[in-house]
C-alpha positions as a LaTeX table, in Angstrom:
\begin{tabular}{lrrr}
\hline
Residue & $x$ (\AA) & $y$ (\AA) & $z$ (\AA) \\
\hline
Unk1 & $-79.79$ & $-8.31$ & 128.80 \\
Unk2 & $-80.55$ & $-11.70$ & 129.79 \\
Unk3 & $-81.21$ & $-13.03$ & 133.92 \\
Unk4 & $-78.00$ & $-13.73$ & 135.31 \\
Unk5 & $-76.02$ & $-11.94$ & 132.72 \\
Unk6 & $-72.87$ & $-10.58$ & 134.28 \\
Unk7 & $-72.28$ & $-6.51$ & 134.15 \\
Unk8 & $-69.31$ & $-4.66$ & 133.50 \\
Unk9 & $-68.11$ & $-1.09$ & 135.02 \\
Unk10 & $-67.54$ & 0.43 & 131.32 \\
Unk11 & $-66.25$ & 3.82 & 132.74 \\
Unk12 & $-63.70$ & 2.11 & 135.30 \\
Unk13 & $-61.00$ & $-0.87$ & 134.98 \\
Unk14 & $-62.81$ & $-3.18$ & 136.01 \\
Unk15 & $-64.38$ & $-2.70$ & 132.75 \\
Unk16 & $-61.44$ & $-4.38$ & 131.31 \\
Unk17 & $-61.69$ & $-7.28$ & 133.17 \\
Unk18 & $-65.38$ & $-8.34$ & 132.62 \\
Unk19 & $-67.38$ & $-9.19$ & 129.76 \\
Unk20 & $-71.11$ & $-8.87$ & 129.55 \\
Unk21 & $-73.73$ & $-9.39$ & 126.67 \\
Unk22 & $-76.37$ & $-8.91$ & 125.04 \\
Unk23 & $-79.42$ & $-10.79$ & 123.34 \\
Unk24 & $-80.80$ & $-7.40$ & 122.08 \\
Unk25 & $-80.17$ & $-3.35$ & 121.04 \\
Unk26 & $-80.56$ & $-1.01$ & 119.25 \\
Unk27 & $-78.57$ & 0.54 & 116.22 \\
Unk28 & $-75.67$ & 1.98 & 118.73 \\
Unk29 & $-75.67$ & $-1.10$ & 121.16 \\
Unk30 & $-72.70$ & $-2.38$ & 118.97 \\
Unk31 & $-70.69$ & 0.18 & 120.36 \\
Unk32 & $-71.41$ & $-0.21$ & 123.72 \\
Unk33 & $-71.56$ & $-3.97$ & 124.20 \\
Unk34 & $-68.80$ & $-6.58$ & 124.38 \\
Unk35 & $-70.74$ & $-9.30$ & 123.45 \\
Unk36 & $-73.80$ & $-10.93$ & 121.88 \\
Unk37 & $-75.72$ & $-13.97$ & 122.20 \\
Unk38 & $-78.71$ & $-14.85$ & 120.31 \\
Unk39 & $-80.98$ & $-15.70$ & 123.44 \\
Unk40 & $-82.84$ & $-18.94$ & 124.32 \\
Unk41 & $-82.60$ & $-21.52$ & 121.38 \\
Unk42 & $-85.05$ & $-24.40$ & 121.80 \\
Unk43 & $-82.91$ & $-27.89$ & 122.43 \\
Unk44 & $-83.93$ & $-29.22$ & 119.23 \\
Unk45 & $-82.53$ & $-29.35$ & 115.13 \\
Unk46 & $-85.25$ & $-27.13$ & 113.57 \\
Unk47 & $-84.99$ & $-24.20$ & 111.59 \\
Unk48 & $-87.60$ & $-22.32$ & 114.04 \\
Unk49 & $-85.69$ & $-22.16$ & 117.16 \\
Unk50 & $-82.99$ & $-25.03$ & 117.23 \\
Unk51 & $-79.40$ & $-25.10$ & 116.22 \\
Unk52 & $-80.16$ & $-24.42$ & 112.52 \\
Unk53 & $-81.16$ & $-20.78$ & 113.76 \\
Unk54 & $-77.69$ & $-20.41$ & 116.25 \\
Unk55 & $-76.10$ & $-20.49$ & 112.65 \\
Unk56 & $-78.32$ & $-17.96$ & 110.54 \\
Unk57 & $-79.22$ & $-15.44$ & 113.40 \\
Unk58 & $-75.26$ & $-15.50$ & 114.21 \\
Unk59 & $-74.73$ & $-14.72$ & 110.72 \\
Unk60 & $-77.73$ & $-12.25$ & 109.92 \\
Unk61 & $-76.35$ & $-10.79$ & 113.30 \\
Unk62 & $-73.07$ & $-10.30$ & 112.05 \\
Unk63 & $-74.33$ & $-8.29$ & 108.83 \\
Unk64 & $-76.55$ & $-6.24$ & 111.36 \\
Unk65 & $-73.47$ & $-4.72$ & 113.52 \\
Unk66 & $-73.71$ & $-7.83$ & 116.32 \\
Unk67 & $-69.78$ & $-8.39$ & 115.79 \\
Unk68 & $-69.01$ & $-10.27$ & 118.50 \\
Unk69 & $-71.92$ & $-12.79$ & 118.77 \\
Unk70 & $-72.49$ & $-16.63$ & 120.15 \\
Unk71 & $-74.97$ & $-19.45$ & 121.16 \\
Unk72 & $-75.82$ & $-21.11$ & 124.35 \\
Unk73 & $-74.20$ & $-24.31$ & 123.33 \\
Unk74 & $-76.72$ & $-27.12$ & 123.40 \\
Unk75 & $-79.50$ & $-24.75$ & 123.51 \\
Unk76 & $-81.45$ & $-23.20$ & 126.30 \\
Unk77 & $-85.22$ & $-23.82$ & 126.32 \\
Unk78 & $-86.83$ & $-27.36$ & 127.20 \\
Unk79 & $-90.13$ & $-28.77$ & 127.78 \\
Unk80 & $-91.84$ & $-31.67$ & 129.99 \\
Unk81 & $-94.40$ & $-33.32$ & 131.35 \\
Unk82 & $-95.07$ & $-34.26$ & 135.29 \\
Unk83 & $-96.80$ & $-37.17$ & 135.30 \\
Unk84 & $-97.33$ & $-39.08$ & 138.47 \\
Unk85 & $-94.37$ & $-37.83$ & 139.93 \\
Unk86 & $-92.05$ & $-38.61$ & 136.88 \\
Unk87 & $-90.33$ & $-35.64$ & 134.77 \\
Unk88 & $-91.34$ & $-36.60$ & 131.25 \\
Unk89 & $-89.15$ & $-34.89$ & 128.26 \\
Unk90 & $-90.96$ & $-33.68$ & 125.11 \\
Unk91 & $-88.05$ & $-31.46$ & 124.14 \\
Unk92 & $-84.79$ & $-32.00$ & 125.51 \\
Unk93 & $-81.01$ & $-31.60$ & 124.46 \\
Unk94 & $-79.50$ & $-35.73$ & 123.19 \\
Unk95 & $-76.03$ & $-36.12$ & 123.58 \\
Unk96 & $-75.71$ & $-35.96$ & 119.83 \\
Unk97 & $-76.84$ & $-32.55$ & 119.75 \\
Unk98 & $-74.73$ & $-31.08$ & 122.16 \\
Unk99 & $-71.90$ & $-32.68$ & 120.78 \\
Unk100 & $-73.01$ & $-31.42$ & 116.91 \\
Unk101 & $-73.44$ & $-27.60$ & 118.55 \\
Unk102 & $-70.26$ & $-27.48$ & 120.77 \\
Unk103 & $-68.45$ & $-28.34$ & 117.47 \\
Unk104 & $-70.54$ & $-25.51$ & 116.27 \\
Unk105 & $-69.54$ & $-23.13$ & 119.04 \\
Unk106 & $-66.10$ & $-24.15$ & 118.76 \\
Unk107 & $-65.80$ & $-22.18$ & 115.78 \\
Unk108 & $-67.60$ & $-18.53$ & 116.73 \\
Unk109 & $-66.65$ & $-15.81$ & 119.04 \\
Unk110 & $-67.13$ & $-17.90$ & 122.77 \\
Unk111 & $-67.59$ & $-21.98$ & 123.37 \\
Unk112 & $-69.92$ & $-21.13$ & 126.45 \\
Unk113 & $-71.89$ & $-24.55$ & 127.85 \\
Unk114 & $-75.19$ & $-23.63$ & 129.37 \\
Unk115 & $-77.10$ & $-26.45$ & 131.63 \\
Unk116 & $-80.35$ & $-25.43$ & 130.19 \\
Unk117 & $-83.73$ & $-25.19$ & 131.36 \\
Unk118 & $-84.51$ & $-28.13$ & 132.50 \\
Unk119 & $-81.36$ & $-29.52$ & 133.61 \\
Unk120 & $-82.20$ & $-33.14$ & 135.13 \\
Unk121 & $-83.79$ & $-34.01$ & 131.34 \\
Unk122 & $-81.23$ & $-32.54$ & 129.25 \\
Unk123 & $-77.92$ & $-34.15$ & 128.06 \\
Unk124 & $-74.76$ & $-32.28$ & 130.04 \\
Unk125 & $-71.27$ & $-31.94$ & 129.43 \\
Unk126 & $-70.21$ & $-34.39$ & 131.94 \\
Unk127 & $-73.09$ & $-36.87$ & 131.42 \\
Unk128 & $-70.79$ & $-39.79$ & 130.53 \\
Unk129 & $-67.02$ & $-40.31$ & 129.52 \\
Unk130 & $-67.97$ & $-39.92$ & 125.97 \\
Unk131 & $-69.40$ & $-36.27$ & 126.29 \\
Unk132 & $-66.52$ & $-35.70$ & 128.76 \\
Unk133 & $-63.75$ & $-36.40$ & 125.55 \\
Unk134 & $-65.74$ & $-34.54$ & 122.96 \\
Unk135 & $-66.60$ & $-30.97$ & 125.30 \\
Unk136 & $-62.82$ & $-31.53$ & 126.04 \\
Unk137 & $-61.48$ & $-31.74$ & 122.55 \\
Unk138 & $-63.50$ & $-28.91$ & 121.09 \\
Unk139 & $-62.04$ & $-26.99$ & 124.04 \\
Unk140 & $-58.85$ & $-27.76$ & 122.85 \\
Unk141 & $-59.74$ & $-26.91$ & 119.59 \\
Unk142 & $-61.04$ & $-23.39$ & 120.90 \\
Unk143 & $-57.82$ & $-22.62$ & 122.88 \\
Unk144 & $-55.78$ & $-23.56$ & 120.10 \\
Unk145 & $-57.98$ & $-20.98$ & 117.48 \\
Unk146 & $-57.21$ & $-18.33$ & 120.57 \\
Unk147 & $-54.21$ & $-16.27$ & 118.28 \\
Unk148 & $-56.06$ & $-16.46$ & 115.09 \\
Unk149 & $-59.50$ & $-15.36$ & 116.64 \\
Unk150 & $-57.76$ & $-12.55$ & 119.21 \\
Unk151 & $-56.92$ & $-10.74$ & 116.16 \\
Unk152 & $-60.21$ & $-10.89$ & 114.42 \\
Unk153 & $-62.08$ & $-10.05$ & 117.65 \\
Unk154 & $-59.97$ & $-7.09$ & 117.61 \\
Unk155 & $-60.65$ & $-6.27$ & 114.50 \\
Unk156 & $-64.25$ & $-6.46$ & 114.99 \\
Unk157 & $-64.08$ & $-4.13$ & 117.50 \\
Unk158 & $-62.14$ & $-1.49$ & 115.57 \\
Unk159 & $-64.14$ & $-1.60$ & 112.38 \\
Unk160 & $-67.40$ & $-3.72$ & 113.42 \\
Unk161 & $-66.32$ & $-6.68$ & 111.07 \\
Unk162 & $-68.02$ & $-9.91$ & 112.04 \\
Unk163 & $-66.22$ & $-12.38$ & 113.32 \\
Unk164 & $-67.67$ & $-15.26$ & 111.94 \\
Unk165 & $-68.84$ & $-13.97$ & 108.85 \\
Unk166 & $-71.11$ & $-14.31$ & 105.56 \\
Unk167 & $-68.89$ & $-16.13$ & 102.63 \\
Unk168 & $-70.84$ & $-13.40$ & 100.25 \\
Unk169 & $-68.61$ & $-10.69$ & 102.63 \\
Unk170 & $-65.91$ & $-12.09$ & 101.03 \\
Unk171 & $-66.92$ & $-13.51$ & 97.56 \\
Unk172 & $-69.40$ & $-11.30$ & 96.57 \\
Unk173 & $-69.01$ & $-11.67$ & 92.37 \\
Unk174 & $-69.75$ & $-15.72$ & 93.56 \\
Unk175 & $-73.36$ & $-15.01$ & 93.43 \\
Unk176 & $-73.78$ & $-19.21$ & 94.80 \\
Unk177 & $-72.67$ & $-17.98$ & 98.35 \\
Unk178 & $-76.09$ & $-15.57$ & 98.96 \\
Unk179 & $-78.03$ & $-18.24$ & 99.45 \\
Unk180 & $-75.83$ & $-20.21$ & 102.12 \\
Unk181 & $-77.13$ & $-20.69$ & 105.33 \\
Unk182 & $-75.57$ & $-23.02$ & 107.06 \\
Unk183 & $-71.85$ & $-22.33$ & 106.13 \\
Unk184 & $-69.73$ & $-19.53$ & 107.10 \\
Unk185 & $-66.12$ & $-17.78$ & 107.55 \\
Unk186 & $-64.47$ & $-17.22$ & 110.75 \\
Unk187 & $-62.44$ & $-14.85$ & 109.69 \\
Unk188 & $-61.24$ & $-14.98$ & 106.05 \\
Unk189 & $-59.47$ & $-18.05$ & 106.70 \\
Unk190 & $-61.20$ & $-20.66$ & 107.85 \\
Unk191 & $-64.41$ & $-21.98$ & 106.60 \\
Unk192 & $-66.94$ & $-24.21$ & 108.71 \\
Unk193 & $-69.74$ & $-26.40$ & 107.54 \\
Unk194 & $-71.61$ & $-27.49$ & 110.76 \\
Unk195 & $-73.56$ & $-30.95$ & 111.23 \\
Unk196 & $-76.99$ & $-29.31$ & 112.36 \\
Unk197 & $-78.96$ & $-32.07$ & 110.90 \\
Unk198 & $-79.84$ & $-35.39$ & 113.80 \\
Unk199 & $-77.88$ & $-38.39$ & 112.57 \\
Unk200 & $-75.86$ & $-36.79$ & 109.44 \\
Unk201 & $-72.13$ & $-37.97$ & 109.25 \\
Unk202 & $-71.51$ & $-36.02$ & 106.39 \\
Unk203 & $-72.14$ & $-32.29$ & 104.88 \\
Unk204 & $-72.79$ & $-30.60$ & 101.98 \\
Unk205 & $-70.13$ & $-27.96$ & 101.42 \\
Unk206 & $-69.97$ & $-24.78$ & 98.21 \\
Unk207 & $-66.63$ & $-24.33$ & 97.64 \\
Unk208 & $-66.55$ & $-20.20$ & 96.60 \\
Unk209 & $-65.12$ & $-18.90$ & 93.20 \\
Unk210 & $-61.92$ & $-17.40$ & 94.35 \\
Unk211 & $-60.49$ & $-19.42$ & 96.49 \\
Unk212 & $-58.74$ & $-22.76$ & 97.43 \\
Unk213 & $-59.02$ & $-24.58$ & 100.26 \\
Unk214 & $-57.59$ & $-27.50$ & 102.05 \\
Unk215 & $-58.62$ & $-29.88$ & 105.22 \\
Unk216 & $-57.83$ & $-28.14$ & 108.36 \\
Unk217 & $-57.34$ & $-32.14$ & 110.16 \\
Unk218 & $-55.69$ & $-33.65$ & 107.61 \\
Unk219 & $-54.40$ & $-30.81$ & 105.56 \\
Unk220 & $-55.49$ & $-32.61$ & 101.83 \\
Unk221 & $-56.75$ & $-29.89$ & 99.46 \\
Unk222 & $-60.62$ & $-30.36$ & 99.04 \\
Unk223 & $-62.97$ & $-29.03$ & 96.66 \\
Unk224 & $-63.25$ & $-27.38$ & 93.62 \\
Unk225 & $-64.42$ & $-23.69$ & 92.99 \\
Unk226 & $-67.99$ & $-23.32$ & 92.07 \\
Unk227 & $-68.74$ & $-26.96$ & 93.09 \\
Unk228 & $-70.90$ & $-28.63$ & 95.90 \\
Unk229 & $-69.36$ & $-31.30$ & 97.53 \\
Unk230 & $-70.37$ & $-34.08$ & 100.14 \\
Unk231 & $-68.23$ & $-34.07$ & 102.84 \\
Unk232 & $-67.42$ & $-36.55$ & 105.59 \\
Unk233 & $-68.02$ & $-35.15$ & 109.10 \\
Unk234 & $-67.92$ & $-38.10$ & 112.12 \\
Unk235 & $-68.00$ & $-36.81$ & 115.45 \\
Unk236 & $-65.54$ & $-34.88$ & 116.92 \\
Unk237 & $-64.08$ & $-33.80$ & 113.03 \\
Unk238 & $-66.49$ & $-31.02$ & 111.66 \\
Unk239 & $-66.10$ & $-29.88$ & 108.13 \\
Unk240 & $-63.56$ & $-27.17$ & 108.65 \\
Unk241 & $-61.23$ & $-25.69$ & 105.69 \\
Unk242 & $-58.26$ & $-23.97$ & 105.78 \\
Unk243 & $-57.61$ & $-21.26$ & 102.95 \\
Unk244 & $-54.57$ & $-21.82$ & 101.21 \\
Unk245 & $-51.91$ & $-19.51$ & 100.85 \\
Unk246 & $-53.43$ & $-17.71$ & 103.87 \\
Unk247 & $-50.86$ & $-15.99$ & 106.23 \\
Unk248 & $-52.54$ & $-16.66$ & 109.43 \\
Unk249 & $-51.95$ & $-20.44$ & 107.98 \\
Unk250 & $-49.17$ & $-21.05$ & 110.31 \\
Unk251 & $-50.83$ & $-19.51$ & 112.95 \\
Unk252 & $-53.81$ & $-21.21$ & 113.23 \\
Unk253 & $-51.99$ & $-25.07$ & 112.70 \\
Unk254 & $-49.63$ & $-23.86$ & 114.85 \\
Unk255 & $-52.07$ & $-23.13$ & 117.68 \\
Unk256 & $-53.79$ & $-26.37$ & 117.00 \\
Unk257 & $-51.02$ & $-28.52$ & 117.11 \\
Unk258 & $-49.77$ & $-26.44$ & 120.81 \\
Unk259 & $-53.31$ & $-27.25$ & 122.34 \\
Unk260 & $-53.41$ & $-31.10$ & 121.28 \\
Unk261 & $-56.00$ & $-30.44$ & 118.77 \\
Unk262 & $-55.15$ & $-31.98$ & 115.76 \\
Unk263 & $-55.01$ & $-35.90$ & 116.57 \\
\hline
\end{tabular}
């Protein structure tokens, strides 16, 4: 358990009423915790310690019993320089990044902000209007998922399904999805391909054998099974697919619309 990490009475009610995590276990921790996060990402894009490994230890963590399991959003860990006085960065969070991993976060078990580190060199939440309207939509977008992802957390907890999930989980003749490792399922129904690359406006998305899928903003169908497409992905409107014919469909546009998180 992590500095600062809040803990919960698990024999009495106020059990109930708290929730405390993790950032590691053991083989019966899953039963015992309420939540994981996947510790102190460094505020960068690499595939050693930046956002690219909030998606594959979330998902690695899911197929290793860590149900319930999330990201500092932005990332944790910075780095600088004193010179003369001056605080110079040599790793710190840009607003672009913390926009690109709140979308990220958006879309797994908690949207938690985290001021990092070293706060006075990394980009915050309320650093200008623009990060303001972004942290503000995605929370919208979060609240309005809250229906939809209630009943998968529960599920999670009864059976120790992952929330957001491994497509192979779910498509396993499709032998394309094993290799993914930047795309995932948040349930069964909706499908997210982050931006976790600096300056990328657009994604690469597999489209698994099986299934259909359409636009979760616009609601135009997308894809075709068994094919890679490049998808467009601005700010503030990650790659996110709806499965059609799925019965949470309603649900989850429903929600959206409610919480002013479609426009």
């Amino acid at each position: 358990m992590g500095p600062g990490c809040p803990r919960g009475n698990r024999g009495g009610r106020a059990g109930d009423d708290i929730v405390f995590f993790d950032r590691s276990g053991f083989t019966q921790s899953p039963g015992a915790a309420t939540l994981f996060w996947l510790g102190d990402q460094i505020q960068n894009w690499s595939e050693y310690d930046g956002i690219k490994t909030a998606v594959v230890g979330m998902l690695s963590g899911g197929m290793s019993g860590a149900s319930l399991i999330h990201s500092d959003t932005g990332g944790y860990s910075a780095f600088k320089f004193d010179v003369a006085g001056r605080e110079i960065p040599i790793i710190a969070r840009t607003p672009e990044l913390l926009m690109r991993w709140s979308e990220l976060n958006a879309f797994t078990a908690v949207l938690r902000t985290h001021e990092g580190l070293i706060p006075a060199i990394s980009a915050q939440v309320d650093s200008s209007p623009e990060l303001l309207a972004h942290t503000a939509r995605l929370a919208r977008v979060y609240k309005g998922l809250a229906t939809y992802r209630k009943r998968h957390v529960a599920a999670a907890a009864a059976h120790g399904h992952p929330l957001t999930r491994h497509l192979f989980l779910h498509y396993p003749d499709d032998r394309n999805t094993y290799g993914l490792r930047y795309q995932y399922l948040v349930g069964p129904d909706l499908m997210v391909a982050p931006v976790v690359d600096r300056g990328a406006t657009s994604v690469e998305v597999y489209w698994p054998e099986g299934a259909e899928w359409t636009d979760l903003w616009t609601g135009a169908s997308v894809g075709k099974a068994g094919e890679w497409t490049r998808v467009s992905a601005p700010l503030g409107r990650p790659a996110v697919f709806l499965r059609k014919g799925a019965d949470s469909a309603n649900e989850i546009i429903g929600g959206l619309r409610d919480a002013n998180a479609l426009n």
